[in-house]
C-alpha positions, 0 to 999 in steps of 0.5 A: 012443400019445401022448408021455409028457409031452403036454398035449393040453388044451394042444395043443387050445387052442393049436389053437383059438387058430389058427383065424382064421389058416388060410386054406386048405382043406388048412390046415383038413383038417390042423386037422380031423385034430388035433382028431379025433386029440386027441379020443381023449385029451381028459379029457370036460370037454374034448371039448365044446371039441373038438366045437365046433372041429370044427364051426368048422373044417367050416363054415370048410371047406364055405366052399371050393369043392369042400369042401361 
């Protein structure tokens, strides 16, 4: 259940706009479960967004060893 008052869209984007500055895997796997949460909140004009940081942060992921 989410806060009265939450903005996912904002919380998305504010996630989108830290991308380049997590550094490592447990960084991504923190992002990664964000998005998947926010995506059960997103309006649908959204979830193209959140499906294309999705794939962002895996491909940022597989980049670890360990994590392909």
């Amino acid at each position: 259940m989410m806060t009265p008052g939450f903005d996912s869209a904002a919380a998305l984007k504010a996630l989108a706009g830290r991308i380049g500055s997590l550094d490592e895997p447990v960084e991504i796997e923190r992002a990664l479960d964000e998005v998947t949460f926010l995506c059960d909140t997103l309006d649908p004009e959204l979830q193209l967004l959140a499906d294309g940081l999705v794939d962002t942060l895996r491909r940022r992921l597989a980049g670890f060893p360990g994590h392909a």
